[in-house]
TORMAR-214761 format. One record per residue (C-alpha): x, z, y. Coordinates in steps of 0.001 Angstrom, whole numbers, padded with zeros to 6 digits, always signed. Example, Ala and Ser with C-alpha at 12.3 -4.5 7.8 and 13.67 -1.06 7.14 Angstrom:
residues 2
+012300+007800-004500/+013670+007140-001060/
END
This chain:
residues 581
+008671-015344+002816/+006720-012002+003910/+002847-011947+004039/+001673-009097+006534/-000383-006333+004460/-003740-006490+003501/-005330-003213+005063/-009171-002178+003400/-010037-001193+006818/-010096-005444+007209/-012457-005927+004730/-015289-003820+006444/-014074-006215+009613/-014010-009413+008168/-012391-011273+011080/-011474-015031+011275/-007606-013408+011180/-008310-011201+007884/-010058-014408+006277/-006717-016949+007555/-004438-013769+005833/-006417-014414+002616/-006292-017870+003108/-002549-017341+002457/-002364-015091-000360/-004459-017870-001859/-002201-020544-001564/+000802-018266-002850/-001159-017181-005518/-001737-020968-006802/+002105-021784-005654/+003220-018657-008381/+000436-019657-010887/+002026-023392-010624/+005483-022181-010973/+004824-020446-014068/+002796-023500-015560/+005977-025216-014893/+008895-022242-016305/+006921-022158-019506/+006546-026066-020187/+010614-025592-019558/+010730-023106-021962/+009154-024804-024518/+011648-027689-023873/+014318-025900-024471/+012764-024352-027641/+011466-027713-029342/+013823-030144-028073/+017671-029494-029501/+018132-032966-028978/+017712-032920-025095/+018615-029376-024928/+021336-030009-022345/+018871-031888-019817/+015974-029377-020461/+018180-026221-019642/+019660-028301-016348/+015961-029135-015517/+014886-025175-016302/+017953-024123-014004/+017134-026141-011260/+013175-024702-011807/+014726-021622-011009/+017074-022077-008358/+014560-023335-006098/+011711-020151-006489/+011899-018060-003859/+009760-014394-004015/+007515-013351-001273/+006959-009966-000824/+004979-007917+001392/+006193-005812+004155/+008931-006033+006570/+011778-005285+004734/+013491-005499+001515/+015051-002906-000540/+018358-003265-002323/+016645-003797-005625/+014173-005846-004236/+017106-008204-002712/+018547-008029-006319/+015279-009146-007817/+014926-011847-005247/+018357-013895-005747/+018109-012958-009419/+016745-016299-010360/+019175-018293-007955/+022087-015769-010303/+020131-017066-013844/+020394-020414-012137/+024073-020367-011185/+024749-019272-014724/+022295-021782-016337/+024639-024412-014762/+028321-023600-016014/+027260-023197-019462/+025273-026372-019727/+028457-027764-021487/+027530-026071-023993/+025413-026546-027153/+023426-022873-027779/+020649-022000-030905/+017762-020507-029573/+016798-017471-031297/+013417-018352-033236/+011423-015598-031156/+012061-017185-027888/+008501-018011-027767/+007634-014119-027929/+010177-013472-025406/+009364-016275-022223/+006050-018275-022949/+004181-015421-024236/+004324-013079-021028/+004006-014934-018892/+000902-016291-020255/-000390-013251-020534/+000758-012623-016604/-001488-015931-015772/-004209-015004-018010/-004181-011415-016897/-002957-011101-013397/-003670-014872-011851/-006867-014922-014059/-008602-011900-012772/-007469-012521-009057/-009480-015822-009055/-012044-014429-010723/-012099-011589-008261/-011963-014278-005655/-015159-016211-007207/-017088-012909-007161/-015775-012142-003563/-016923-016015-002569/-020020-015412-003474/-021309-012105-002269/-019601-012712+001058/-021803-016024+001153/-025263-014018+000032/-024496-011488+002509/-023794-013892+005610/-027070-015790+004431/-028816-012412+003969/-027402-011521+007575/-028990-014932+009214/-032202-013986+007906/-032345-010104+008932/-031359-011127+012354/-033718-013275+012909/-036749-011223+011328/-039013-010243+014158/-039276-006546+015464/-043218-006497+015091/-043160-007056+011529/-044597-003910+010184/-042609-001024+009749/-042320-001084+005641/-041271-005121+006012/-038482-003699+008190/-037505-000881+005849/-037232-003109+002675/-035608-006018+005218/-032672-003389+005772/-032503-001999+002621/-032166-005433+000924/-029752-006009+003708/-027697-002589+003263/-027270-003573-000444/-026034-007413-000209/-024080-005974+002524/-022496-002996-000209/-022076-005489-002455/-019500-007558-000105/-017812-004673+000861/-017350-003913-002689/-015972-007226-003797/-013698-007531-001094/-011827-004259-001049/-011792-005142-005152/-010267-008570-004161/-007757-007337-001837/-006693-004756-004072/-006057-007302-006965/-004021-009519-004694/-001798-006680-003797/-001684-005778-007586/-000442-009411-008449/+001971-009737-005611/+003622-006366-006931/+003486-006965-010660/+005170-010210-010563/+008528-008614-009256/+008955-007764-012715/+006314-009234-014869/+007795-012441-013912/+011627-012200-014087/+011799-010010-017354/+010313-012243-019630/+013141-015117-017761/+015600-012007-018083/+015275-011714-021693/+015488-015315-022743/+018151-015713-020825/+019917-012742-022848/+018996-014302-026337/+020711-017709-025209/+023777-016003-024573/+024444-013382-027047/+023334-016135-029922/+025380-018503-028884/+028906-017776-030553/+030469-020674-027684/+029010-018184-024688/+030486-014927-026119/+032958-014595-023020/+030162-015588-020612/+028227-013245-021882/+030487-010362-021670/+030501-011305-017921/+026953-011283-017461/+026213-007799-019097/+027274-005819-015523/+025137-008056-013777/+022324-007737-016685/+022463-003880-016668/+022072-004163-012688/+019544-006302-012596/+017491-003965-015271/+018131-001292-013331/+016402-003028-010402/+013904-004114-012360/+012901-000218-013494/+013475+001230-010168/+011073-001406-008899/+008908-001239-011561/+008622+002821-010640/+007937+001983-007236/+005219-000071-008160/+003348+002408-010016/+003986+005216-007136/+002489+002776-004821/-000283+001522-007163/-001872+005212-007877/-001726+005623-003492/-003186+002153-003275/-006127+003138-005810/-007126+006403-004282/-006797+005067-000727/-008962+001659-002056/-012068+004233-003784/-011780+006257-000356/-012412+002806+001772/-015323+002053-000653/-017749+005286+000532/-020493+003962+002317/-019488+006569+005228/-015835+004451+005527/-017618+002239+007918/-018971+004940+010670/-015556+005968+010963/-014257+002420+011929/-014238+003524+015907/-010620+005047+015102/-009444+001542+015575/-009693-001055+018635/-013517-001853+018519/-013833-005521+016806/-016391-007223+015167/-019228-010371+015298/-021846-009898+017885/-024627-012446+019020/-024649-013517+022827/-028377-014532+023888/-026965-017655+026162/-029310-020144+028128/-028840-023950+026086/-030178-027026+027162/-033031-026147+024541/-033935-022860+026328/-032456-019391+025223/-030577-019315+021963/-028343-016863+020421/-024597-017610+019610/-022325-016104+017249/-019141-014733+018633/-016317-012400+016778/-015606-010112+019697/-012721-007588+020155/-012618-004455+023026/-009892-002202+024496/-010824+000654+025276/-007805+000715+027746/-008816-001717+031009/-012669-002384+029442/-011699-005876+028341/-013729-007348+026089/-012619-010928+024075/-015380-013227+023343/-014320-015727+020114/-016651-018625+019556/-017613-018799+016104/-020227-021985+016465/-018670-024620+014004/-021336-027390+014920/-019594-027860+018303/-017672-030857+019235/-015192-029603+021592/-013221-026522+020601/-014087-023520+023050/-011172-021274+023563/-011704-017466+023886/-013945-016175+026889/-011905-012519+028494/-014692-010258+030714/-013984-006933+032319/-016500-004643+031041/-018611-002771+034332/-021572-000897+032374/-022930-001036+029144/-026843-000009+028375/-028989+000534+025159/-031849-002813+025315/-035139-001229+025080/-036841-002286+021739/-040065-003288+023490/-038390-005580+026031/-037114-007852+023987/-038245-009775+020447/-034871-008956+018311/-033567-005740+016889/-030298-004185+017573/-029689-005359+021295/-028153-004227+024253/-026937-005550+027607/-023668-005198+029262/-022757-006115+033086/-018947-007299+033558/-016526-007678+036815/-016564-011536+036482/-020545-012523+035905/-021802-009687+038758/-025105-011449+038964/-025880-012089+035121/-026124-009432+032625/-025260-010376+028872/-027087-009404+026126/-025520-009092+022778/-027218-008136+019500/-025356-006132+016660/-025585-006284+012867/-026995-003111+012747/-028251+000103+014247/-025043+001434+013364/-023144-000913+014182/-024687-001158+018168/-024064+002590+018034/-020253+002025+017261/-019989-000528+020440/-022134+001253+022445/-019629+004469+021501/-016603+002111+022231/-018155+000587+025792/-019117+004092+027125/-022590+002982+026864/-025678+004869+028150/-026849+005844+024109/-026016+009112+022888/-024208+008599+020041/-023919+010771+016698/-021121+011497+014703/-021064+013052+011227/-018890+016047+010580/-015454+015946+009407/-014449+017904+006748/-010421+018817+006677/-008297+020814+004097/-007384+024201+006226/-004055+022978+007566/-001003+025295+006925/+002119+025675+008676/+005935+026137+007112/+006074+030136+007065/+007479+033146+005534/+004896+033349+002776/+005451+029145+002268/+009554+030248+001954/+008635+032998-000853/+006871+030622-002911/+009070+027565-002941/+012085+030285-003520/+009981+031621-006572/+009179+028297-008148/+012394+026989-007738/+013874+030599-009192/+011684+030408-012341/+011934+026331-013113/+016007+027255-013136/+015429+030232-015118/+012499+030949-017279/+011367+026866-017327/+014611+025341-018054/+015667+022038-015985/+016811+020683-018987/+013007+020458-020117/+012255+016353-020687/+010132+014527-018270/+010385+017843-015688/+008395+017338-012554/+006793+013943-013821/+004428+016066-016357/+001544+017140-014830/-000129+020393-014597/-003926+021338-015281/-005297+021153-011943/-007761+024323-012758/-004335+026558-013166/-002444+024944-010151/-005287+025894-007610/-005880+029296-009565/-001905+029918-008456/-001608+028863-004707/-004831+031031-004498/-003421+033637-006112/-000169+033363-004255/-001264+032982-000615/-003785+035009-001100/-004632+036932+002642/-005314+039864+001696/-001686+040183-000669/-000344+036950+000238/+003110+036268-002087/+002553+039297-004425/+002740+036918-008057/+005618+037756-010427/+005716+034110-011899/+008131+035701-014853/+005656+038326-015723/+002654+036066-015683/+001737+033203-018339/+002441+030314-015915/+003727+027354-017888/+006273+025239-016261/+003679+022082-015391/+001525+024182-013406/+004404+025509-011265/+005684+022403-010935/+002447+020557-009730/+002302+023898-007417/+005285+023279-006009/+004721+019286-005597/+000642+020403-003968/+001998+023142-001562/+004667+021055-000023/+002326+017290+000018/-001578+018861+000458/-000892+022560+001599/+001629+022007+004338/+000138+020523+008104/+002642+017681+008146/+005617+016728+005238/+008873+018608+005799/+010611+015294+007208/+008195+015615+010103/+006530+012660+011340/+007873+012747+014604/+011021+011113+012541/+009275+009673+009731/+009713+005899+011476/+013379+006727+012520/+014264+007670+008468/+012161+004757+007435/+014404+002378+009483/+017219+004256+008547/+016371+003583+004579/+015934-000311+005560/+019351-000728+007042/+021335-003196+003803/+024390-000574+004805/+024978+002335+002820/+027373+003958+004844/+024798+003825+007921/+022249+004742+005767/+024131+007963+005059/+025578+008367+008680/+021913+007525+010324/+020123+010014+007676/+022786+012723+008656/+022018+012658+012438/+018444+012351+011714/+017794+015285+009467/+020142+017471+011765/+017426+016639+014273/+014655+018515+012193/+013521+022170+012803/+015463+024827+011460/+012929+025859+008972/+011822+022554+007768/+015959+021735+007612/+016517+024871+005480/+013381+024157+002759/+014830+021108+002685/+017874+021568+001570/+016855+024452-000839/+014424+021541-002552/+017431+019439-002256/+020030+021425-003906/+017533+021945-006817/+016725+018691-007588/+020440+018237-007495/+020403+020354-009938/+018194+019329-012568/+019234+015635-011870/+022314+016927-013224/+020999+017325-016755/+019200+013771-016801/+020720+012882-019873/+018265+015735-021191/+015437+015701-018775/+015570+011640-018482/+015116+012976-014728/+017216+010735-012906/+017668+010707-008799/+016134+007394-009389/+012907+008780-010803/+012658+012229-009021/+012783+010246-006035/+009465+008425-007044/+007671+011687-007739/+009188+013560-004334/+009083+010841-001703/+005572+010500-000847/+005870+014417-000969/+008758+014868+001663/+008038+011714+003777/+004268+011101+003273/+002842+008343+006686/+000459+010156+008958/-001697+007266+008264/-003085+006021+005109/-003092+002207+005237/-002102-000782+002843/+001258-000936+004964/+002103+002938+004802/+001862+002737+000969/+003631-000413+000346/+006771+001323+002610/+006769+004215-000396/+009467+002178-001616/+011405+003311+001508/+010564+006589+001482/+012086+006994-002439/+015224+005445-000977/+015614+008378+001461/+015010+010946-000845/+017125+009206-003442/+019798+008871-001011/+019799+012957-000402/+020105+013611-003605/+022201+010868-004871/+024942+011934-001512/+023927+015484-001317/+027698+016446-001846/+028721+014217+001137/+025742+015546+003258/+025495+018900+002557/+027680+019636+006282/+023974+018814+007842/+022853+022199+007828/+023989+024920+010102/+025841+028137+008936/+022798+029990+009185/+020924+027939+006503/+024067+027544+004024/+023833+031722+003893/+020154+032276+003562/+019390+029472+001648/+018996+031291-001893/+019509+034865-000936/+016328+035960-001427/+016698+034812-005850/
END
């Protein structure tokens, strides 16, 4: 199965939808905390019980065959699919050697029960206790909520101010445990791709190889072993890619100021309707959504008392107008006039003063409305100057810094001496006069140059994201040839200058691939450190980083094939590519 993402942007939300979403993760997260409880009480079967060894292994096999992985996103890569049917494999072999009588090796305990204990104890443990601590602000600040709303505007001004400061805070304190929360769950849905099927991978192994009766079978299960590893460490690489995006996008969605910027996205959120009851005027609860495109605004009723179930109320939106504060006893308000009630106006009261400035924003409304400025890195375009300095960094990592160099590219630079060299490189006044060979640049900081120029320095990645979906799709397809054939018409379709930096990147991290078995730099793991680099998403949500795993395919893929794709690039670029070393 495949659970949609889990974006931070929900949590500031909250919506009926984002709670159902959790709702799910929940039960998955109890199904995979009861599937373990069950693979390690196997386990120990098989460990403690030589007598019914035969009927515990069947019993273990059949445990196994009949887990399946969900994983979030839309597609699956090809280590992903191996990791998936890898227990249905164990299974499979589980089954023809049951025949067999096998000694367990006397650490089997350290290799099965013990992880994944610690993966319940650790990863389960912490989500539910995450989930506790998320119950329980989200139910102070809902009761806080009910309170503030209903607190009279002619209190005096100070009972105000320490209402909405008391508010502001149990309303922090949500926001904080539930982008925590959310962030955990995606950290235990990742980690048990592998935290869960290596502990399984290696008691399998010690079955086999000390069992002198399964010394064939296990012969034939070494290809698919080494495979399967591989998987296992490619997805395991993936994870912690992902995992450092995840954590600086998560601490960016926790500044207070995340939440005035929420009008990027289709206005949503709960409003109270003042709505004429049999008991006089009362106020009703509703989670309401608005398109900006054809004013239509989607009324939810949240009222849980209610006998009959009221589906959702649609309204064409005609004007929308602040509520004076002195006309009317609650804080927050204002009234908006729609196609179908012409006669009756509707007045609706927000959470908060910034909040009724977002909808007003949204509706058009009469309020003038104040933003905050918005700070951007000075965007720079793929020039001359860019050219010289990728040309020189390449030129002095080949020469002076040695690809052979262990761990090149994944060691990181001081971040003091990396800015002190793009400022000294694109300097405007010389811009491209440093002599990296004449100057005591080591070969980190050039390489976190290199990797900062082309992800942070550069307006969009050199893929472009006019074709960042197509190559995406492309890396998705479960056929390698159209893999190859769809990323060759796809990166012919890029500009000329982005197609020749491309390939002069490519063709050197062909080249110190080549010396992996020195470097311990394979395609596999430059592709982890340069595919958020070449094929970064224009936006930075949940989904966009969980799809990393895509982007390393593509960039594997180029430098995995680059001798089969190298007929990409026009004439032109073959010729100028390096002439300026």
């Amino acid at each position: 199965m495949v659970h949609p993402p889990l974006e931070f942007s929900d949590c500031y939300l909250d919506s009926p939808d984002f709670r159902e979403t959790l709702k799910c993760y929940e039960l998955e997260l109890e199904r995979t905390n009861k599937f373990l409880k069950e693979v390690i009480k196997d386990g120990n079967s098989v460990i403690t019980a030589i007598k019914g060894y035969s009927l515990a292994v069947q019993k273990f096999s059949q445990t196994l065959s009949v887990f399946q992985f969900d994983f979030i996103g839309d597609s699956l890569t090809d280590d992903e699919i191996n990791i998936a049917q890898s227990f249905q494999e164990f299974a499979g072999l589980l089954q023809e050697v049951e025949h067999d009588r096998m000694m367990l090796v006397q650490n089997a305990s350290d290799l099965l029960i013990k992880p994944l204990e610690k993966f319940r104890k650790e990863q389960i443990g912490v989500t539910k206790e995450k989930k506790k601590k998320f119950d329980k602000e989200s139910e102070k600040y809902y009761s806080q909520l009910d309170k503030h709303l209903n607190l009279s505007a002619k209190k005096r001004e100070t009972q105000l101010q320490e209402a909405d400061e008391l508010l502001d805070k149990e309303r922090a304190n949500f926001y904080e445990s539930s982008v925590e929360y959310v962030y955990q769950i995606h950290q235990v849905q990742d980690r048990k791709k592998f935290d869960v099927v290596e502990p399984v991978l290696a008691f399998l192994h010690s079955i086999l190889t000390l069992n002198n009766l399964t010394v064939e079978m296990t012969q034939d299960f070494m290809p698919y072993k080494q495979e399967l590893q591989l998987s296992l460490q490619n997805t395991r690489n993936n994870y912690e890619s992902t995992c450092e995006e995840l954590e600086e996008l998560m601490k960016r969605m926790k500044r207070p100021s995340q939440i005035y910027k929420m009008h990027n996205f289709p206005m949503r959120g709960y409003l109270y309707c003042q709505e004429k009851r049999a008991l006089g005027m009362t106020w009703v609860k509703y989670y309401c959504k608005y398109q900006k495109e054809g004013r239509v605004l989607v009324m939810v009723p949240c009222e849980q008392k209610t006998t009959t179930k009221q589906g959702p109320i649609q309204l064409t939106l005609k004007s929308c107008i602040r509520r004076k504060t002195e006309s009317i006893d609650k804080r927050f308000c204002f009234d908006v006039e729609t196609i179908e009630r012409l006669v009756q106006t509707i007045t609706f009261q927000a959470l908060s003063e910034g909040d009724r400035k977002l909808w007003m924003e949204a509706m058009d409304g009469k309020e003038p409305i104040y933003h905050s400025p918005i700070h951007k890195q000075a965007e720079m375009e793929l020039n001359e100057t860019g050219f010289k300095f990728v040309r020189k960094c390449i030129n002095y990592i080949e020469t002076k810094g040695k690809p052979t160099q262990e761990g090149v590219y994944r060691t990181v630079g001081s971040n003091i001496q990396v800015q002190k060299l793009l400022n000294a490189f694109f300097d405007s006044a010389n811009p491209g006069d440093v002599d990296l060979h004449s100057s005591d640049w080591d070969v980190k900081t050039v390489t976190s140059a290199l990797k900062f120029y082309l992800r942070y320095v550069l307006s969009e990645p050199l893929t472009t994201y006019s074709l960042h979906r197509d190559l995406m799709c492309a890396a998705k397809s479960d056929n390698l040839d159209i893999r190859l054939s769809e990323i060759h018409s796809l990166t012919y379709k890029l500009p000329e200058k982005n197609r020749e930096m491309l390939e002069m990147l490519i063709k050197h991290l062909v080249n110190v691939c080549s010396h992996s078995d020195e470097n311990l730099m394979t395609s596999s793991n430059m592709a982890v450190i340069f595919g958020p680099t070449l094929m970064r998403a224009k936006e930075e949500t949940v989904a966009a980083m969980l799809d990393i795993k895509f982007q390393n395919i593509v960039v594997e893929i180029l430098i995995e094939h680059w001798g089969k794709l190298k007929t990409w690039l026009s004439p032109k670029v073959i010729k100028s590519t390096y002439q300026h070393f």
